[in-house]
N, C-alpha and C positions, 0 to 999 in steps of 0.2 A: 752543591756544586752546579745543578742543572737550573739554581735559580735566576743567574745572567738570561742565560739565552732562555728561559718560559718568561722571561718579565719583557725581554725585547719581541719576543713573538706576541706575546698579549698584546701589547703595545703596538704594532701595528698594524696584528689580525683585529684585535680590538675598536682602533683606531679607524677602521674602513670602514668595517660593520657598523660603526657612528654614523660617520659621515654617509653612508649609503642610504640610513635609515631615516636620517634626516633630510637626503634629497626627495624619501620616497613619500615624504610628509609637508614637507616643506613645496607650496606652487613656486611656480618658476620665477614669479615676481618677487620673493621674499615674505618678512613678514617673522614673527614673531610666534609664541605657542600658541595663542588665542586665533593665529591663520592656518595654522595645522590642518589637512586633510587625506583622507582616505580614496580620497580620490584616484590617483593614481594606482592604487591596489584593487578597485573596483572596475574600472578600464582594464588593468594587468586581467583580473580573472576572468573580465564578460570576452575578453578577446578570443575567439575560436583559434586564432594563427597561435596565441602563446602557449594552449592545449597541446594543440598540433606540434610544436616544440616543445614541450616540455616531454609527449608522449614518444618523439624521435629521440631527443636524448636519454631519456631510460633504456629505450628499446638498443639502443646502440653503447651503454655504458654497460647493461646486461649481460649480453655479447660478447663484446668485448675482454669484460672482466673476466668471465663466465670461462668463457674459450681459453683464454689466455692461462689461465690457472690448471686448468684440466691437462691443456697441454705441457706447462711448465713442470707438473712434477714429473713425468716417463722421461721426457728431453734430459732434466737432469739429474734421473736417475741412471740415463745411460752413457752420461759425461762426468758421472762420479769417477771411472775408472779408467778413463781414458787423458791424456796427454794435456801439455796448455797449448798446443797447437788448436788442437779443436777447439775449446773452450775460448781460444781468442776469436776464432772466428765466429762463433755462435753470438759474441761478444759485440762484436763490430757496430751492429746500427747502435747500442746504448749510446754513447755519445753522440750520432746524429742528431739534428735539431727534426723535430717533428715537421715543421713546416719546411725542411728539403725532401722528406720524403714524400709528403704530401705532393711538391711541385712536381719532385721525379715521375710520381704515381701517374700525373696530365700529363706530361710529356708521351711518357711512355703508349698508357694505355685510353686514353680520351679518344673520342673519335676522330678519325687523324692525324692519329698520335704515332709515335715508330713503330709500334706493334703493328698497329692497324694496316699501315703503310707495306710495313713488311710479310706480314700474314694476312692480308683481305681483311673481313670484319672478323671480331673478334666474336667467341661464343656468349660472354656475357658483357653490358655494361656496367662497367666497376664505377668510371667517372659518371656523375650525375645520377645515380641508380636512385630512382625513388625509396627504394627499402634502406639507403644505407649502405652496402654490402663494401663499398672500396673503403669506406669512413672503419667500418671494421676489420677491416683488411691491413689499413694500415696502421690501426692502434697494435693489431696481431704483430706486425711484423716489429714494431716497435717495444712493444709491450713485454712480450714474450723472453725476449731476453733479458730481458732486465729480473721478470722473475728467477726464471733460471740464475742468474748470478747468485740471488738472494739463497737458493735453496741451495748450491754448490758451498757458499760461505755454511750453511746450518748443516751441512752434513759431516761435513771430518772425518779423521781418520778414526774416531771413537765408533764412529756409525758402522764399520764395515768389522769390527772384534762384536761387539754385540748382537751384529746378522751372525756372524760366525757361530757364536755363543748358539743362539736359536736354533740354526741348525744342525749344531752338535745333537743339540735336545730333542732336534726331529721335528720344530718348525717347517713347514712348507714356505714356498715362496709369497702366495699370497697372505701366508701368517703372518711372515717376517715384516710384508710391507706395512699391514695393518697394524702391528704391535711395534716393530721396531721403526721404520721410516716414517710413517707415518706422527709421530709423536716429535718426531724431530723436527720436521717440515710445518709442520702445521701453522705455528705460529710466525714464524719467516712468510710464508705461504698467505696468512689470515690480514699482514701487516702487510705487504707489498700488494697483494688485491687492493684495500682501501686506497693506496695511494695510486693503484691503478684508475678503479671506480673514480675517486675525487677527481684526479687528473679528466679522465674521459667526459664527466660529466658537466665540467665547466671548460672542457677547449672547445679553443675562439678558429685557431688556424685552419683545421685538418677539415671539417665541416664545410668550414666557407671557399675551399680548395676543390677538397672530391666530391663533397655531397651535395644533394639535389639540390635545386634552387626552389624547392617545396618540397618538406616544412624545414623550414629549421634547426637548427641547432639554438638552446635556451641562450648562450652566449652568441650566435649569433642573430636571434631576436632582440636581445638586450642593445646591441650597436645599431641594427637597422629602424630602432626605436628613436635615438638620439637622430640618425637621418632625416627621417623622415617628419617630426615634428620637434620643432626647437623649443616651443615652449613646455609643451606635456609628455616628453618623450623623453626627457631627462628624468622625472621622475618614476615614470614606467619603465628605464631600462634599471635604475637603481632597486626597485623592487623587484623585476627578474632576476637579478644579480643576488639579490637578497636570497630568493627561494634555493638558486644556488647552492651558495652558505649551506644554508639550512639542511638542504639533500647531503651534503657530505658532513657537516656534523652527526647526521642520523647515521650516516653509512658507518662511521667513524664509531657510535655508540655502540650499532649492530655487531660491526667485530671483537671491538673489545668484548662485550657478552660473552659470542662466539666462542673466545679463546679462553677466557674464564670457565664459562659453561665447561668447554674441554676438557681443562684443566685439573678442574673438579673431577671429573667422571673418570679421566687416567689415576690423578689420586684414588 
């Protein structure tokens, strides 16, 4: 049954990863296999600026992901029990589009921004921060909830008879979380990280919005590539784009493990 949609998704995640491979091979004049070059992948890695982006967006998908997950499980461990009033608002940004929070973020807090205006200078800068700090701020504020939905859906009314269960038994609290929430969560938990990571590590919007204008974001090297040089800069954003790929297929390999590995050991 799931063979429709993995033959449509092959087919156009496949489909780009072609074409992408072939711009990064392919010079800009054309040309045949026998004009095939590496070029473009030699430029991509002698670049200090692509390092410097590659090393921002790890550092800010790390984070991001990292944070977001640590927080997501207590958030909705403490709106298992409570109402869908709460739970809609906790709710609320998931269907925001990333690039209105992004814009709200400048308005708000950039220098000159309503805060700024309204409170004198602000204690930190979020907008333009060299380290990152609004770019992860705003995946946080994004991100966050969407995990929590995910672990609210994994938890059920099955989960709160088997804490029960446990603590008939004379389980602690921290046992119950380890043994009983914990096994529940995990994999909801292990699957929406990845599509966190993949998402954070190849957005284009949110980077070229709040983040510093030094370094980078890998997706936004890949565009200031095509800018800046028209003939060599198509193939060197295609090969950025490519390493992309590649970081979230690994990312994607590492969970799955993850949850296996798990999986096993709960076995």
């Amino acid at each position: 049954m799931l063979a429709p949609a993995v033959g449509v998704i092959t087919l156009l995640f496949g489909g780009a990863l072609v074409g992408a491979f072939m711009q990064s091979v392919t010079p800009a004049l054309g040309g045949g296999i026998e004009s095939w070059s590496l070029e473009s992948w030699r430029e991509l890695f002698g670049d200090p600026v692509f390092g410097d982006a590659l090393a921002f967006s790890l550092r800010t998908t790390v984070l991001a992901t990292a944070i977001s997950a640590a927080l997501a499980v207590p958030i909705a461990r403490a709106l298992h029990h409570r109402g869908g009033l709460s739970r809609t608002f906790v709710a609320l940004p998931v269907p925001v589009p990333h690039l209105l929070v992004a814009v709200t973020a400048v308005l708000w807090l950039a220098p000159g921004g309503i805060a700024d205006r309204a409170l004198g200078a602000l204690p930190l800068a979020l907008v333009r921060d060299p380290s990152g700090l609004g770019v992860v701020l705003v995946y946080l504020y994004k991100e966050i909830p969407f995990l929590v939905l995910l672990l609210l859906a994994a938890m059920g009314r099955d989960l709160d008879r088997r804490e029960e269960m446990a603590a008939v038994l004379g389980v602690g609290v921290w046992g119950r979380l380890r043994l009983v929430v914990w096994p529940a969560v995990r994999s909801p938990l292990a699957v929406g990280s990845l599509i966190v990571a993949a998402f954070v590590f190849g957005a284009f919007e949110v980077p070229l919005a709040v983040g510093p204008n030094y370094p980078p974001a890998v997706a936004t090297y890949a565009w200031e590539s095509t800018q800046g040089d028209a003939l060599t800069g198509a193939g060197r954003s295609a090969a950025a784009l490519l390493v992309t790929a590649a970081a979230s297929v690994a990312i994607a390999l590492a969970v799955t493990r993850f949850s296996r590995g798990a999986g096993a050991a709960d076995g």
